[in-house]
Rosetta silent file (secondary structure, phi, psi, omega in degrees, C-alpha in Angstrom):
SEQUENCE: XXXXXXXXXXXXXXXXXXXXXXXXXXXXXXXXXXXXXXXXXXXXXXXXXXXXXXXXXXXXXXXXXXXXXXXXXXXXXXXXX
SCORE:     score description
SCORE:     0.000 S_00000001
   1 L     0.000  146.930 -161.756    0.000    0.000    0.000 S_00000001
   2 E  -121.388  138.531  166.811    1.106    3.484   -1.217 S_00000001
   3 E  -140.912  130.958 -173.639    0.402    6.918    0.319 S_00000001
   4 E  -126.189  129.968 -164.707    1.517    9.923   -1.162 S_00000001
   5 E   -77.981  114.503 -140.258    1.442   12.960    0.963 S_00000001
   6 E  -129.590  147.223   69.177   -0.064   16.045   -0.684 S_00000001
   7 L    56.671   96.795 -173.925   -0.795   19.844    0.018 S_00000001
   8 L   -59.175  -48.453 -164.036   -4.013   20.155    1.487 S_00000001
   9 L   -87.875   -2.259 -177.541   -4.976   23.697    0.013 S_00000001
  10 L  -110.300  -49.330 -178.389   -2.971   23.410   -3.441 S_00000001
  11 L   107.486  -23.098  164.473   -3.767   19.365   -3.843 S_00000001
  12 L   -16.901  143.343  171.937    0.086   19.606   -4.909 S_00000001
  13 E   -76.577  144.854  151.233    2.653   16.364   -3.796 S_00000001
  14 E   -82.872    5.774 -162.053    5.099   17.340   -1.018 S_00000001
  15 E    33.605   56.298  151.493    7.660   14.660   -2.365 S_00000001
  16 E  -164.423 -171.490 -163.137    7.413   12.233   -0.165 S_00000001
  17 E  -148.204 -173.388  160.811    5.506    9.051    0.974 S_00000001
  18 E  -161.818  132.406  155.850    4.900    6.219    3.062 S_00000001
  19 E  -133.675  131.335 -172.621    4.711    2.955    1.696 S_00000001
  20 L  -103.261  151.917 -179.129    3.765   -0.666    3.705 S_00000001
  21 L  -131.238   99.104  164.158    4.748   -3.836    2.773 S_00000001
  22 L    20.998  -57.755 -153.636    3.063   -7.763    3.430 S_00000001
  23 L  -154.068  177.590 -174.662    5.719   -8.911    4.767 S_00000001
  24 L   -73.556  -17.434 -152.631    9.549   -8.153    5.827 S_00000001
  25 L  -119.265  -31.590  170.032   11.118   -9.430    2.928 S_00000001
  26 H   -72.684  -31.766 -138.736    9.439   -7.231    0.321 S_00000001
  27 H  -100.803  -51.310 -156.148   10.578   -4.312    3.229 S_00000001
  28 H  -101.837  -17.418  168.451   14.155   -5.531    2.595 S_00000001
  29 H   -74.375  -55.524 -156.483   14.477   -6.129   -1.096 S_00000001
  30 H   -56.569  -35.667 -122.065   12.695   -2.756   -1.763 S_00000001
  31 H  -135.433  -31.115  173.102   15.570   -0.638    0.870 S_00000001
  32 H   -79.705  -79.471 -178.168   18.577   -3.107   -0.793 S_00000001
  33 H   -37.380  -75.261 -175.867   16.926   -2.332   -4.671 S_00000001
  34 H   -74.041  -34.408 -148.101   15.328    1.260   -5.141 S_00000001
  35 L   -46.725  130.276  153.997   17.400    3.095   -2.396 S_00000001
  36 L    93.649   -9.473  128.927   19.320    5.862   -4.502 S_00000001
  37 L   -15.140  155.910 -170.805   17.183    4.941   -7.785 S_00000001
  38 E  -118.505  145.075  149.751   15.694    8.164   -9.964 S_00000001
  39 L  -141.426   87.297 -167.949   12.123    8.677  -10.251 S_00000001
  40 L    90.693 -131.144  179.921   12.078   11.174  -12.983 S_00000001
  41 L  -101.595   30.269 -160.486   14.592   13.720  -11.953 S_00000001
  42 L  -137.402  135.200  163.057   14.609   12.873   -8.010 S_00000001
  43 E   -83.987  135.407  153.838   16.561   10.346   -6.115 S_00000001
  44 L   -65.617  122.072  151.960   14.715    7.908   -4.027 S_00000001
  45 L  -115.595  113.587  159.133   15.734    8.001   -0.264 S_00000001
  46 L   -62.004  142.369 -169.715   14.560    5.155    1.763 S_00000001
  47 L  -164.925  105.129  175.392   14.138    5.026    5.586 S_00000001
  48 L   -58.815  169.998 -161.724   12.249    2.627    7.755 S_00000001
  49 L  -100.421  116.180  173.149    9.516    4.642    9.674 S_00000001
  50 L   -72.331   27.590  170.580   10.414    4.617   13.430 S_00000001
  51 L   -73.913  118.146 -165.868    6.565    5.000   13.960 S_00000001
  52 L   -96.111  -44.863 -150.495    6.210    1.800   16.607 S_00000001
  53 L  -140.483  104.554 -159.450    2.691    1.826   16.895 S_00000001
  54 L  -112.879   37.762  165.828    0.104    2.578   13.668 S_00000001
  55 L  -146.027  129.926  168.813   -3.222    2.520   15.565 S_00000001
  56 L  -116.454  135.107  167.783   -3.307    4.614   18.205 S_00000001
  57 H   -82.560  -14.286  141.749   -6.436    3.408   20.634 S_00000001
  58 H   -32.259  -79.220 -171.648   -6.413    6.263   22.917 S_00000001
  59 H   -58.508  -41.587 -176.031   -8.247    8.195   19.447 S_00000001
  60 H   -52.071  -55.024  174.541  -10.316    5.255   18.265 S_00000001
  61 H   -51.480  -27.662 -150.075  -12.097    5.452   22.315 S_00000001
  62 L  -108.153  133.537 -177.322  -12.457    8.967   22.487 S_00000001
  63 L   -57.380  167.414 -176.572  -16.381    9.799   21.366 S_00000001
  64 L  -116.126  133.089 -168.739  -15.803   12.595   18.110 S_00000001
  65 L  -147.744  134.815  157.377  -17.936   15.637   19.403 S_00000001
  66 L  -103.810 -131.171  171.837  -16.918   18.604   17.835 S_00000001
  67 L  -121.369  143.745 -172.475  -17.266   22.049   19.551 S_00000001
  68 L   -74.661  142.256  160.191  -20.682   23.811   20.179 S_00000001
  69 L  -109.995  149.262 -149.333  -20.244   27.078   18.054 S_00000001
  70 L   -90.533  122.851 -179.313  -21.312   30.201   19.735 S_00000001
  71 L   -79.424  105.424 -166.775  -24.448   31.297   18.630 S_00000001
  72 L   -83.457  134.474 -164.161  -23.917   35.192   17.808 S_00000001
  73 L   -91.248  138.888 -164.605  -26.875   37.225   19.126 S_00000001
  74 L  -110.731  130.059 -173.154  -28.126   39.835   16.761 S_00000001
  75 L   -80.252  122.898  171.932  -28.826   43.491   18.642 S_00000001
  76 L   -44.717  123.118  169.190  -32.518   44.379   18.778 S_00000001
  77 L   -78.541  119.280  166.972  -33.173   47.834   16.619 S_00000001
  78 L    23.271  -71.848  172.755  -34.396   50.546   18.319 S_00000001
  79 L   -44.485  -26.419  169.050  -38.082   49.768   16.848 S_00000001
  80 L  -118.392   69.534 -174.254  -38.485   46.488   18.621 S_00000001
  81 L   -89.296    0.000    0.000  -37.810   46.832   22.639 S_00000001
């Protein structure tokens, strides 16, 4: 699986990525293989992701509520006390 990491307000790439792999062995061919490889006019640089833990459960528990927005009170005109 591929994710390529993009510019929220332009939709633009940031040139870069995250990609997961099946298994360990795909993980190690791919980091032996592409590292230092062109794609286009760009070197690949490879780096496992020191991310330890890619669910966090702490967010998944917490209910999604958003914030009450403040209802803005519109000033009575003269004409209607």
């Amino acid at each position: 699986m591929a994710k390529v990491i993009r510019d929220k307000s332009t939709g633009k790439t940031k040139g870069y990525g995250f990609v997961s792999f099946a298994n360990a062995s795909d993980l190690a061919a791919a980091l032996k293989d592409m590292n230092g490889k062109y794609v286009g006019n760009r070197p690949i640089k490879l780096r496992k992701s020191t991310w330890k833990s890619r669910i966090d459960y702490e967010a998944l528990l917490k209910p999604k509520t958003r914030p009450q927005k403040k209802l803005k009170v519109q000033p009575r005109s003269v004409l209607h006390k």
